[in-house]
C-alpha positions in Angstrom: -12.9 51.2 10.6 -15.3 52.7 13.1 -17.5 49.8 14.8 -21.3 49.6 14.8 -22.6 48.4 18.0 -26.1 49.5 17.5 -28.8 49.9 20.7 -26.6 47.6 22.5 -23.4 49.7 22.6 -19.8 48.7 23.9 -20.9 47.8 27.2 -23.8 46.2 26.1 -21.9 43.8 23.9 -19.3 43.5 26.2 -22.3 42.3 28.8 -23.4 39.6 26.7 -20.0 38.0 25.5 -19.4 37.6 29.6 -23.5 36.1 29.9 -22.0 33.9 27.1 -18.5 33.2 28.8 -20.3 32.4 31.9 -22.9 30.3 30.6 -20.2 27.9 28.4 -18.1 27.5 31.5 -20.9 26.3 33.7 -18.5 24.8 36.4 -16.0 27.1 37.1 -13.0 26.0 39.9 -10.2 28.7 40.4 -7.2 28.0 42.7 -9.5 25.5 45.1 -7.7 24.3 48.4 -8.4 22.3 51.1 -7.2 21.3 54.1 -8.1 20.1 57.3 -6.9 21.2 60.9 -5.1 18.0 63.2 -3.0 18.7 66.5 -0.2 18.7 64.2 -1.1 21.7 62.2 -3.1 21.3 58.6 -3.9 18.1 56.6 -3.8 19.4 53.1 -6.1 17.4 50.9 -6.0 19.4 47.6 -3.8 21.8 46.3 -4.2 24.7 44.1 -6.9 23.1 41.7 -8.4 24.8 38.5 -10.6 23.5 36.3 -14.0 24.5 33.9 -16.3 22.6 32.8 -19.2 23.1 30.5 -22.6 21.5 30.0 -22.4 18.2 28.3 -19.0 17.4 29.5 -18.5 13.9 31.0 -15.9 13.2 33.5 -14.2 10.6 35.3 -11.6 11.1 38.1 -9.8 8.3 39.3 -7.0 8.3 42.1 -6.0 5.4 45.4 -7.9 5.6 48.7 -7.6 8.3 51.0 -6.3 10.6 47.8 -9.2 13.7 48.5 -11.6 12.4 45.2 -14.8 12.3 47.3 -13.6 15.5 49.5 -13.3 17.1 45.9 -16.7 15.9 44.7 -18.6 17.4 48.1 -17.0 20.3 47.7 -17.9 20.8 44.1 -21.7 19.7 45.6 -21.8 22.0 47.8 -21.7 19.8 50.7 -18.4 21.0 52.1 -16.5 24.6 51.6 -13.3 24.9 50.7 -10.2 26.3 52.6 -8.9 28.5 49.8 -10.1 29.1 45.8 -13.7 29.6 44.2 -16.0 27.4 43.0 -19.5 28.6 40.6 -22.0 27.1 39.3 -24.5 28.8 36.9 -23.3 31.4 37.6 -23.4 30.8 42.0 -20.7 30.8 44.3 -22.5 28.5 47.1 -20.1 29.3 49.4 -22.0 33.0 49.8 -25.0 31.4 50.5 -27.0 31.7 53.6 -28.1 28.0 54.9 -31.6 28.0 53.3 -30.3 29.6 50.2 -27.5 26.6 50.1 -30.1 24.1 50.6 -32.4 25.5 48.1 -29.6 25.4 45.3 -28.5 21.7 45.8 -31.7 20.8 45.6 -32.2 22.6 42.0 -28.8 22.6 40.7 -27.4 19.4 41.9 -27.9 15.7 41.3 -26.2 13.3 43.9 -25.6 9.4 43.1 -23.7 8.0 46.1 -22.0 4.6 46.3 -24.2 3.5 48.5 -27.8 4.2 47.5 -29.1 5.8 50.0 -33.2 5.0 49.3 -35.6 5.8 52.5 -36.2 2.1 53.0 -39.7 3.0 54.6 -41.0 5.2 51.1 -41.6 3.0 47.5 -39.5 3.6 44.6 -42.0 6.1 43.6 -41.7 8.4 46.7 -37.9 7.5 46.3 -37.3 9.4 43.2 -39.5 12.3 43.9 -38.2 13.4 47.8 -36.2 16.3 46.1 -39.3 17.6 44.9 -40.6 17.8 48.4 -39.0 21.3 48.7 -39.4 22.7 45.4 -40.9 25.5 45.0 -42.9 24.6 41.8 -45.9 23.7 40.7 -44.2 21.4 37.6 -45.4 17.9 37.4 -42.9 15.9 39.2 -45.0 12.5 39.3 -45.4 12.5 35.6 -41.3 13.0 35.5 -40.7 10.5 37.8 -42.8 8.1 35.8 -40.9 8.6 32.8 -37.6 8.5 34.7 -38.6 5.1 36.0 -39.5 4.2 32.1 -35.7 5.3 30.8 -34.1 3.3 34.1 -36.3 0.0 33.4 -37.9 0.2 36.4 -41.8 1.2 35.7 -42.8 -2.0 37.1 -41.2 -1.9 40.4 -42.8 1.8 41.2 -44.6 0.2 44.1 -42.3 -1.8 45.8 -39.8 -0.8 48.7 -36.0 -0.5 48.4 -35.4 -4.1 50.4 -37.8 -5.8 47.5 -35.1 -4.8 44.8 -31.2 -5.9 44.0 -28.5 -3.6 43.8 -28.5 -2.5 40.5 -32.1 -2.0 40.7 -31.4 0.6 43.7 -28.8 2.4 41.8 -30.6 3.0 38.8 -33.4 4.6 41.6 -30.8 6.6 42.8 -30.2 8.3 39.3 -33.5 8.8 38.7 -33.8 10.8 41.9 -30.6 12.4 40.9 -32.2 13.9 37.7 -35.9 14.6 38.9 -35.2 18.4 39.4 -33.4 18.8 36.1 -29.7 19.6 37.7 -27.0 21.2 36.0 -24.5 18.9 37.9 -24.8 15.8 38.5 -22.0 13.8 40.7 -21.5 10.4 41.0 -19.3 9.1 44.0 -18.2 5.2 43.4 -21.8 4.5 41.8 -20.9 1.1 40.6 -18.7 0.5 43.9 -21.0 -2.0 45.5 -22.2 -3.5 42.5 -21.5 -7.0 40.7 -19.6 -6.7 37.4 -23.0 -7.0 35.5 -25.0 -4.8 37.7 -22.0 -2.5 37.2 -22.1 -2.4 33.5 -25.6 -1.9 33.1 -25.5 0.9 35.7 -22.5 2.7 34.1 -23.9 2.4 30.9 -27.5 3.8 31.8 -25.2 6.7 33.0 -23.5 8.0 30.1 -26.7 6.8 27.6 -29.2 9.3 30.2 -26.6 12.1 30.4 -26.2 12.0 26.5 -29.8 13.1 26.5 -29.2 15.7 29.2 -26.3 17.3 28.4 -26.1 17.9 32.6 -22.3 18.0 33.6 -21.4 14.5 34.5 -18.2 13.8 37.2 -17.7 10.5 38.5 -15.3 9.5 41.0 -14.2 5.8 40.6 -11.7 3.2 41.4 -12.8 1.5 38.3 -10.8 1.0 35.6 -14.0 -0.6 33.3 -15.9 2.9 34.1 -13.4 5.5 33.7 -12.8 4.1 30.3 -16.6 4.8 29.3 -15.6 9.0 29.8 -14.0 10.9 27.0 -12.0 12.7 29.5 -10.0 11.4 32.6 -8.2 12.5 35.9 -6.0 10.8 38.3 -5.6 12.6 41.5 -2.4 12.3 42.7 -0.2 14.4 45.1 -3.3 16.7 46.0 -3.5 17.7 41.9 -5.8 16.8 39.0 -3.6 15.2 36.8 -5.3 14.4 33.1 -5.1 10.9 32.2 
């Protein structure tokens, strides 16, 4: 039987199943490589790693010191390139990007929560959360975001004060919030609960996965904890340079 394709014709449908492809698999990693050059020839750090990811999916990647988990997360952030192997996101390879261009899509498609904080000590929690939107090009209304950020992470009432006025946990959950004030696509999470007392921890890791339900962001988190990695429906060890599925 003869096919009707209508005004949109073969290539036309064949156009948008790809859009569609492209869209589901929003975090696309083909053959990635890294290594890094010493006097004695190259440090390989990861080998030969492939993975997609879609929006909504959750991830935790475990692995021992030293194993390449945070080298894997900056390059997936855009921080560091590759030696070998493509990475998109939305549709980007960043590593064709001029330095503007790279800076601009961090800053829009990327949400960073490092172990340690990070917070301009000299800026209040307020200016904290909205120092990503410093560059946007937008005219959306950041300070009413960031107000409703600080609602969903407890902190409305600590808008004012400076980062040395608040405890660790308090600081993490500023750090997500900046993480999510621009609306990223990815949002990575390098030992968030690292420096944090088992309580503080808890609460942080659960504000985590209860904001990125809402969000449906893609959600990787490198951790040595056991107590975290259980809270992600899917798991990866790396071990021997390769993403091993827990």
């Amino acid at each position: 039987m003869r096919q009707d394709f209508g005004a949109l014709g073969v290539l036309g449908v064949l156009a948008v199943d790809l859009f569609l492809r492209r869209n589901d698999e929003l975090l696309n990693i083909v053959n990635l490589t890294k290594e890094y050059p010493t006097p004695r020839g190259p440090l390989p750090i990861l080998n030969d790693i492939s993975l997609k990811f879609q929006r909504g999916d959750a991830v935790a990647i475990m692995g021992p010191s030293g194993s390449g988990k945070s080298t894997l997360l900056y390059i997936l952030g855009a921080l560091e390139t590759p030696t070998s192997g493509i990475v998109t996101l939305d549709g980007q390879n960043p590593s064709q990007l001029d330095e503007k261009s790279l800076a601009l899509f961090r800053n829009q498609k990327i949400g960073f929560v490092f172990q340690d904080h990070c917070l301009l000590p000299q800026c209040s929690v307020m200016e904290n959360v909205l120092t990503p939107t410093l560059i946007a090009n937008s005219d959306k209304n950041y300070t009413g975001r960031a107000k409703a950020l600080l609602a969903q992470v407890s902190l409305s009432a600590r808008s004012d004060h400076r980062p040395a006025e608040l405890s660790g946990g308090e600081k993490q959950r500023v750090a997500i919030a900046r993480a999510l004030i621009r609306e990223p696509v990815l949002v990575l999470c390098d030992e968030p609960t690292g420096n944090l007392d088992r309580h503080s921890a808890e609460n942080v890791a659960s504000l985590l996965m209860d904001l990125h339900k809402h969000r449906q962001t893609i959600l990787i988190v490198v951790t040595h904890s056991a107590e975290l990695a259980a809270k992600f429906p899917v798991r990866y060890e790396l071990i021997e340079r390769q993403l091993k599925l827990i």
